[in-house]
C-alpha positions in Angstrom: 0.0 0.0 0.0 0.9 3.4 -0.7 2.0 5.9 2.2 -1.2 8.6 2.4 1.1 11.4 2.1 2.6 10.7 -1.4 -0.6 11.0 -3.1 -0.7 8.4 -5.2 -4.5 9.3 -6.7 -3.1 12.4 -7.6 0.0 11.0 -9.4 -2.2 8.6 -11.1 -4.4 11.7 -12.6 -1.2 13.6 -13.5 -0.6 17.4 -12.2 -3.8 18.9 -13.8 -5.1 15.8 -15.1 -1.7 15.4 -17.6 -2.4 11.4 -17.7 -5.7 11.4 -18.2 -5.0 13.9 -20.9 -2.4 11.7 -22.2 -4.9 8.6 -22.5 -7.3 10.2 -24.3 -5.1 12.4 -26.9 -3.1 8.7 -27.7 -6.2 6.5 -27.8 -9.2 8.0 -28.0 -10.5 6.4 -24.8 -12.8 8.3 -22.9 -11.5 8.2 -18.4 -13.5 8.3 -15.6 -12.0 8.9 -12.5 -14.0 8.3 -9.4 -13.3 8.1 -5.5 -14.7 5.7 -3.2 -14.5 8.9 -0.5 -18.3 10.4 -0.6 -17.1 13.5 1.0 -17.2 15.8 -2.4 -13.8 16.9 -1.9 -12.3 17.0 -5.4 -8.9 18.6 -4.1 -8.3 15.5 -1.6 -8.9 11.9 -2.7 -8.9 9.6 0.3 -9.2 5.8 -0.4 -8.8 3.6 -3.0 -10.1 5.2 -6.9 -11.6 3.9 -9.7 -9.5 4.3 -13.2 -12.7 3.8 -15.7 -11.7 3.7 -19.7 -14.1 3.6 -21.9 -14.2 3.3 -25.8 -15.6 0.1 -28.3 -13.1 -0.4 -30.1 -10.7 -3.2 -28.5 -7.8 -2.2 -29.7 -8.2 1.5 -28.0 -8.8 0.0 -24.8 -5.8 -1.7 -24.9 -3.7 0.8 -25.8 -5.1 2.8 -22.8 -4.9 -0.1 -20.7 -0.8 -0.3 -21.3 -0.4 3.1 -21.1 -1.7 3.6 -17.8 0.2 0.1 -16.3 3.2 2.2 -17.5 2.0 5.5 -15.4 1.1 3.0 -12.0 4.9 1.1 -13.2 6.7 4.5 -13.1 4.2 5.5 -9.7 5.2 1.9 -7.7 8.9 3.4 -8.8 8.3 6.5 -7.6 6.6 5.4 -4.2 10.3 3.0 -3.7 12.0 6.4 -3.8 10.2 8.3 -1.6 10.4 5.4 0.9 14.0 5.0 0.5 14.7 8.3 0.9 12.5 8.6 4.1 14.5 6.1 5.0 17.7 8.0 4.3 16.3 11.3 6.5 15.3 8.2 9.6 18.6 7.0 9.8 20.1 10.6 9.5 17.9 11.9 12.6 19.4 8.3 14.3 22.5 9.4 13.9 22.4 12.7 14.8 20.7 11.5 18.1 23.8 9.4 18.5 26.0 12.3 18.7 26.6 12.2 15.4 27.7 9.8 12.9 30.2 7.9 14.4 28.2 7.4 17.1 27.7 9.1 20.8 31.0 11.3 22.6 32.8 8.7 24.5 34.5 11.4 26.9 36.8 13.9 27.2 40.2 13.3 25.1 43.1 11.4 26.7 45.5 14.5 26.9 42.8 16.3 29.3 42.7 13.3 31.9 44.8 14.5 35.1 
């Protein structure tokens, strides 16, 4: 499952509906996005959506089909990223915790011991 806060509804859509443009200026296919979140809030999809593509002719459909595996292919990529580096920034904060990244001060230096 996708973290919430990467959006991936949004990404799906494209940034002002670029994908969705995409499908229909390559195929013809008509797409229908809908939420399962009844809340009317077009700005914020929560929950899973529905990626609807409609056209009668077969091959259409399959073309829009493919070309929107490759936009959720390039979205799973992207998600692996963003946990990776969130990852990253986790392990960072760690080690700053730990005084650092060699780990915490183990005392003063041996030339200041009387």
């Amino acid at each position: 499952p996708f973290k919430p806060q990467f959006k991936a509804a949004h990404r799906l859509i494209g940034k002002q509906g670029a994908n969705v443009k995409r499908i229909r200026a390559e195929t013809g296919c008509r797409v229908r996005v809908q939420s399962t979140d009844d809340s009317g809030n077009q700005k914020e999809i929560i929950g899973p959506i529905e990626f609807i593509l409609i056209t009668k002719e077969a091959d259409k459909l399959s073309r829009a089909v493919e070309i929107t595996k490759e936009i959720i292919d390039d979205i799973v990529r992207q998600h692996e990223e963003y946990l990776a580096r969130g990852e990253q920034m986790r392990n960072q904060r760690m080690g700053m915790q730990m005084g650092g990244p060699r780990g915490p001060p183990r005392g003063p230096p041996r030339g200041d011991i009387p």
